[in-house]
Structure formats: structure tokens, C-alpha cells
KOLROFI-474043 format. One line per 2 residues: number of its first residue (from 1); their letters; for each residue x, y, z of C-alpha. Coordinates in Angstrom, 3 decimals, always signed. Example, Ala and Ser with C-alpha at 12.3 -4.5 7.8 and 13.67 -1.06 7.14 Angstrom:
2
1> as> +12.300,-4.500,+7.800 ~ +13.670,-1.060,+7.140
END
This chain:
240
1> xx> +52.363,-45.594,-61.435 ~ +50.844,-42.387,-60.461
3> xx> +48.412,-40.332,-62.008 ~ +46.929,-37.115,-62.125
5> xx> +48.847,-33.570,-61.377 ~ +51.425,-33.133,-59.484
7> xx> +52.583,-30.290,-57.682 ~ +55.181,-29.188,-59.627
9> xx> +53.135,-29.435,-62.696 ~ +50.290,-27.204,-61.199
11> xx> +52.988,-24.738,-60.449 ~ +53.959,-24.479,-64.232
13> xx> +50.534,-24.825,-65.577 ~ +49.545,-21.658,-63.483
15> xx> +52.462,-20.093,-64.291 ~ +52.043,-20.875,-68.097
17> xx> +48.550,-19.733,-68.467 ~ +49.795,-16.244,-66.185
19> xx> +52.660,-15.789,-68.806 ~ +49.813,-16.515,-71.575
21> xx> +47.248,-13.597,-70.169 ~ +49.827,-11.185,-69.489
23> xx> +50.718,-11.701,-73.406 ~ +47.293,-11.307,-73.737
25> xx> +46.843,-8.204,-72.039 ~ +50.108,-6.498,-72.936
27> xx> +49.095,-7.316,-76.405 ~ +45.994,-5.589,-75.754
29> xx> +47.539,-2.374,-74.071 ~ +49.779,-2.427,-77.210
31> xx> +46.904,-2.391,-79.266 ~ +45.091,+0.348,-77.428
33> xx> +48.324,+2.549,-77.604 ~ +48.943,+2.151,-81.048
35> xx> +45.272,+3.157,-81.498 ~ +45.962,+6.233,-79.219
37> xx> +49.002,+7.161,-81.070 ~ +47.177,+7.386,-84.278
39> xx> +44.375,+8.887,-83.000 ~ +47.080,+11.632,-81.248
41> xx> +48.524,+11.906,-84.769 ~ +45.493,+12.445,-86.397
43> xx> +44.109,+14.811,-84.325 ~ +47.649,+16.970,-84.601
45> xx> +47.235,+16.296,-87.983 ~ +44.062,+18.300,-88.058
47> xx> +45.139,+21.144,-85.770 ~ +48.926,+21.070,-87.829
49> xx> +46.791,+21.898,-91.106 ~ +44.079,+23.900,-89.853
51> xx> +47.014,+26.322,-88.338 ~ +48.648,+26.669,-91.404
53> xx> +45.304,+27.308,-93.115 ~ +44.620,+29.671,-90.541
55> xx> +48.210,+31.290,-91.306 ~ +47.176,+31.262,-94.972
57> xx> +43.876,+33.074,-94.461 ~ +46.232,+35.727,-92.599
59> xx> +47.431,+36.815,-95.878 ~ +44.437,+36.610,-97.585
61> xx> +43.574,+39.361,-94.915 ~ +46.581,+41.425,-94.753
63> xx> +45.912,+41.905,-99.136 ~ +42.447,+42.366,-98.315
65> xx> +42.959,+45.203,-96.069 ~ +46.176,+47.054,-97.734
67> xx> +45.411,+46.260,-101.704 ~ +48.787,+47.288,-102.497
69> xx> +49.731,+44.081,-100.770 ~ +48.726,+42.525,-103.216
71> xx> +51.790,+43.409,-105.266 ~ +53.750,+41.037,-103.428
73> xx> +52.532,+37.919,-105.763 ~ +53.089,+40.379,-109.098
75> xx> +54.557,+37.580,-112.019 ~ +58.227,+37.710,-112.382
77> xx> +59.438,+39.327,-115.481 ~ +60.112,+36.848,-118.413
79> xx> +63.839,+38.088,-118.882 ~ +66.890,+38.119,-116.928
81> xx> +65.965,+39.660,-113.902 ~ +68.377,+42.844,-113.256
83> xx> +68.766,+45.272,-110.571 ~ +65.795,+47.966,-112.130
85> xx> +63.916,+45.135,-111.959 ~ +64.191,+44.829,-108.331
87> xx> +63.660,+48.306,-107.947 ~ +60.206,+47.979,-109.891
89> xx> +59.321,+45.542,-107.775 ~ +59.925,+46.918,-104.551
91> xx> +58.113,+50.537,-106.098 ~ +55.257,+48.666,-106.905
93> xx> +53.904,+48.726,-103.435 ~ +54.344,+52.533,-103.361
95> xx> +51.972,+55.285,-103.980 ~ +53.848,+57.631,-105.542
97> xx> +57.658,+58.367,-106.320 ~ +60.105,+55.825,-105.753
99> xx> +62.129,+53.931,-103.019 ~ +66.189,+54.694,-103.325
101> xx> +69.188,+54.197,-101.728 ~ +69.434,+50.430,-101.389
103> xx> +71.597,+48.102,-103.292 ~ +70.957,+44.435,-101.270
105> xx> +68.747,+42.706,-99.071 ~ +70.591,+44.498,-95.878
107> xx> +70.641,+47.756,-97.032 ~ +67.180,+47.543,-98.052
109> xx> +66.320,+46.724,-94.547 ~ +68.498,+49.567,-92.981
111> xx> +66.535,+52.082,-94.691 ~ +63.171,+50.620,-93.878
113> xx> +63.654,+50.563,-90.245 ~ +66.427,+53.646,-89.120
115> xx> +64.575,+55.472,-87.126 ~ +67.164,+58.266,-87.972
117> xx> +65.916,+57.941,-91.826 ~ +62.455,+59.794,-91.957
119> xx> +61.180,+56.807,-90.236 ~ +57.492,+57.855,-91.066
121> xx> +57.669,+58.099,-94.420 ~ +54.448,+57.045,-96.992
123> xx> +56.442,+54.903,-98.645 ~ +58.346,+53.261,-95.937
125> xx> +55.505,+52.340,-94.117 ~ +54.004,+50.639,-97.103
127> xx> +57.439,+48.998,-97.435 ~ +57.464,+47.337,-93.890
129> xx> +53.830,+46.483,-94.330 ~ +55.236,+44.137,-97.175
131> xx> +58.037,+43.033,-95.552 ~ +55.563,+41.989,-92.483
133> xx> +53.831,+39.895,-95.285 ~ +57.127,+38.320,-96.220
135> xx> +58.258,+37.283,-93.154 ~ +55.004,+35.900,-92.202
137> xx> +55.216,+33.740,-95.898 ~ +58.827,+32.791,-95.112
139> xx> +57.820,+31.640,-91.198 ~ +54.337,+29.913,-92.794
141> xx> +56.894,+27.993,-95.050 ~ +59.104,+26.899,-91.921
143> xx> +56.087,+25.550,-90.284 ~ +55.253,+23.607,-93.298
145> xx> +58.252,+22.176,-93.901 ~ +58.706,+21.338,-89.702
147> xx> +55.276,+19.355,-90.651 ~ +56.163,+17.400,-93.635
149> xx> +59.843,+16.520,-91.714 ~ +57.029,+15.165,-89.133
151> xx> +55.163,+13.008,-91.065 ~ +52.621,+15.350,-90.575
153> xx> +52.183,+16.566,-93.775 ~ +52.698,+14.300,-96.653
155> xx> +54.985,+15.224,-100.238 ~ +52.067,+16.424,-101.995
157> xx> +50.162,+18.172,-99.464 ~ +53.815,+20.269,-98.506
159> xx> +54.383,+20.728,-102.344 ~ +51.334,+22.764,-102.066
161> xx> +52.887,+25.492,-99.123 ~ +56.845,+25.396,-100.430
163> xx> +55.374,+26.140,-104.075 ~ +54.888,+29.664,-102.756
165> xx> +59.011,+30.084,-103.099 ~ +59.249,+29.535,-106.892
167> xx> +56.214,+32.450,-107.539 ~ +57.792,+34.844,-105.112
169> xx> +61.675,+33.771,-104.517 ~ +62.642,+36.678,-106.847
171> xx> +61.199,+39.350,-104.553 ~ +63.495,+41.682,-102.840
173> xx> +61.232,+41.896,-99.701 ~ +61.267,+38.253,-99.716
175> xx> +65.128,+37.686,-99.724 ~ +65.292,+40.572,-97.218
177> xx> +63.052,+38.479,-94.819 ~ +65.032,+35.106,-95.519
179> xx> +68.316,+37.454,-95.238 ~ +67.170,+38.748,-91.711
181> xx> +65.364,+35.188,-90.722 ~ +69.064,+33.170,-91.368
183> xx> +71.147,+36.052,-89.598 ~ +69.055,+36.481,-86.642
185> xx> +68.543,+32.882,-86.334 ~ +65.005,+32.927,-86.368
187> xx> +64.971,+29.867,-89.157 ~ +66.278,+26.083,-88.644
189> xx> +69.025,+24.825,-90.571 ~ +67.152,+22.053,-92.183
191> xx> +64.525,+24.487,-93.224 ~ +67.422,+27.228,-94.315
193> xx> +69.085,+24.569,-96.140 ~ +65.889,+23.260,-98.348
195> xx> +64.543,+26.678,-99.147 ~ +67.983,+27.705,-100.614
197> xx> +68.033,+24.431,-102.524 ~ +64.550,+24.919,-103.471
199> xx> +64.674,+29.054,-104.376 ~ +67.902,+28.612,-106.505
201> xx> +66.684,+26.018,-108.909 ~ +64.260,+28.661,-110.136
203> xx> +66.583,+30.661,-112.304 ~ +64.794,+34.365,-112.310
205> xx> +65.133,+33.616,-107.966 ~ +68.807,+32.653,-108.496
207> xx> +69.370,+35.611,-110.825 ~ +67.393,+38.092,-108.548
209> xx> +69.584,+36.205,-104.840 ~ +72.663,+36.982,-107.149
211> xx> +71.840,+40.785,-107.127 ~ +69.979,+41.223,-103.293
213> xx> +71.275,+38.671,-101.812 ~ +74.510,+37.413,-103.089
215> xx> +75.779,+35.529,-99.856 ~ +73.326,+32.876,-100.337
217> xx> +74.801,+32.026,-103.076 ~ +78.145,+30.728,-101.242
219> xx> +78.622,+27.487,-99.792 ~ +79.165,+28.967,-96.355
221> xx> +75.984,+30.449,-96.682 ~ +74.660,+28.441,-94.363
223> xx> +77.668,+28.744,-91.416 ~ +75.975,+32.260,-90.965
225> xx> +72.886,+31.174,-89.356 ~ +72.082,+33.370,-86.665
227> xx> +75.936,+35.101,-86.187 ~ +74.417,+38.229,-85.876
229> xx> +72.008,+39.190,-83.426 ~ +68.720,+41.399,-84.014
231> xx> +70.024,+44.898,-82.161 ~ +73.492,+44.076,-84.522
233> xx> +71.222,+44.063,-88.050 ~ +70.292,+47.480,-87.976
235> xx> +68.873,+50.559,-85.798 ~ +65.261,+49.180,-84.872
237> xx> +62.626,+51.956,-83.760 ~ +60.739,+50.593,-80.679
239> xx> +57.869,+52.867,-82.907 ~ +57.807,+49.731,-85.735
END
């Protein structure tokens, strides 16, 4: 009877104990990479929230330097909201007088930006001032909701950002910016489908969308995203 290793069992024992370290090692390389990932993911963490912040503080600046800004984040009124009280809303960035000759979000846009319409007006450059602000709310918004679809941000931390919707949903600069954002194109349809959900469950935004911007109150709202095209929205000045 023979004892000892053979051949053939060398061959598997080697083989065994290669199949055994490259477990090992792949195991290891796993390990490392899964350590990498998180690390990657908390680093963009970090540089996801510190943009938004830095987004944030934008504002802060923009009301710092033009006071009337500040307007923008004026309380809704605690009664159905009608179409005066649009056009308070919209006058309360204005020095003097008031702005006429609007009716919805479009036409409010058309007069702020035809270069054929006293372009240099006071009042109208106060008006696109604010409507800067909005758009750069409405796009701060999309990036917070593009990070909490991510698993960047988590529920609480993007309750936080898309809060900013119910306080200033009602705004007619804001609806114009969400108006022009969803025709142009220039917001994702996940995004344009949650802040519609979101801004009509507040019922002074609903009541105010009904009167500025009544097409996103339709179903179809949505099959609109980006059908027209920026030179199609209105006559832009190359001055703005």
C-alpha cells in the first residue's frame, strides 16, 4: 500500500489553496472597492451639499445687494388668492407706480423681456432682477431633488430645499420661471413632475397656478416639456 502524495493530489492541493488565495484576495479588492465607493460617495456627498449651500448663499447675496429682492419671500395672503393679488405681488418689487399689461405667466414674461417694450424701464429691470432670483430658486430645487433621487441627499435633508415651493409657489415670478423652465426644456421630467405634485397640494399655490399659470393644471401638462424652444417664447434682447 502506498503512502504519502501523489502526483495528482499535489496538483489539486496547489490548485485548491490557488483557488483559496485568489478568494482571498478578490475578497480583499472587494473590500477595498467598497471602501472606495463610500469614500467616493462621501466625498460627493460633501461637494453635492456644499454646492447647494453655496447656491443658497447666492440668494442670500442677490437680497443683500437689491433689498427689494427681498420681496420675493413676502407671506402669502391668508384668503383666496385672486388676480390683484398677483398684481400686488409682482408691484411689490417696484419703486413706484405699477406693472400692467399681463394676465399669465407668458405674458408676464413677454413684457419683461421685448426689447420693443421700453426695454429699460425702472420697473422692468427690477422685474427681471426677480425673475433671475426665481429661476435660480427653481434650478437650486432641481439640483436638490437630482441629489435626493441619488441617494445623495436623504428625505429630511431634501425636505429642507423643496420646502422653499410651499412659501413661494404662489408667486407669479416663480410660476413664470417654472412656466419658461418646462417649455424650454431646461427642467427634467421627474423633477417637473414632483414640483407640480408638490406646489399644487398647497392650496393658495394651486389657486394662484389656476390664475398665472393655468396649463399646469392639466394632465398633459407635462407632454409640453420643452415643445417650444427659447427664440419661440418671446423676443429676447441680447441687452438682458
Amino acid at each position: 500500500m502506498k503512502t504519502g502524495w501523489t502526483k495528482e493530489s499535489c496538483i489539486s492541493l496547489i490548485t485548491l489553496i490557488v483557488y483559496i488565495a485568489g478568494a482571498v484576495i478578490a475578497g480583499m479588492a472587494l473590500n477595498v472597492y467598497i471602501n472606495q465607493a463610500e469614500e467616493l460617495k462621501k466625498q460627493s456627498k460633501i461637494q453635492i451639499e456644499l454646492s447647494l449651500r453655496t447656491a443658497e448663499n447666492a440668494v442670500y447675496e442677490m437680497t443683500a445687494k437689491e433689498e427689494y429682492l427681498m420681496a420675493f419671500f413676502a407671506d402669502p395672503p391668508d384668503k383666496d388668492f385672486s388676480f390683484a393679488d398677483a398684481q400686488k405681488y409682482v408691484n411689490l418689487f417696484l419703486e413706484k407706480n405699477s406693472f400692467d399689461g399681463w394676465n399669465n405667466a407668458e405674458e408676464l414674461l413677454n413684457r419683461l423681456y421685448d426689447p420693443n417694450d421700453n426695454f429699460h424701464d425702472p420697473n422692468k429691470v427690477r422685474l427681471r432682477k426677480a425673475f433671475d432670483l426665481a429661476e435660480h430658486l427653481l434650478y437650486l430645487l432641481q439640483d436638490a431633488h437630482s441629489s435626493y433621487q441619488a441617494n445623495i441627499l436623504c428625505e429630511a435633508q431634501y425636505e429642507t430645499w423643496i420646502a422653499y415651493v410651499d412659501d413661494m409657489g404662489f408667486n407669479p415670478l416663480f410660476l413664470a420661471a417654472l412656466y419658461f423652465g418646462h417649455s424650454s426644456g431646461y427642467i427634467s421630467k421627474d423633477f417637473a413632475i414632483h414640483i407640480k405634485e408638490r406646489l399644487l397640494r398647497n392650496d393658495v399655490n394651486k389657486q394662484s397656478a389656476g390664475i398665472i399659470y393655468k396649463k399646469l393644471l392639466q394632465e398633459d401638462w407635462i407632454d409640453g416639456l420643452g415643445k417650444r424652444g427659447y427664440n419661440d417664447h418671446m423676443k429676447i434682447s441680447s441687452k438682458n
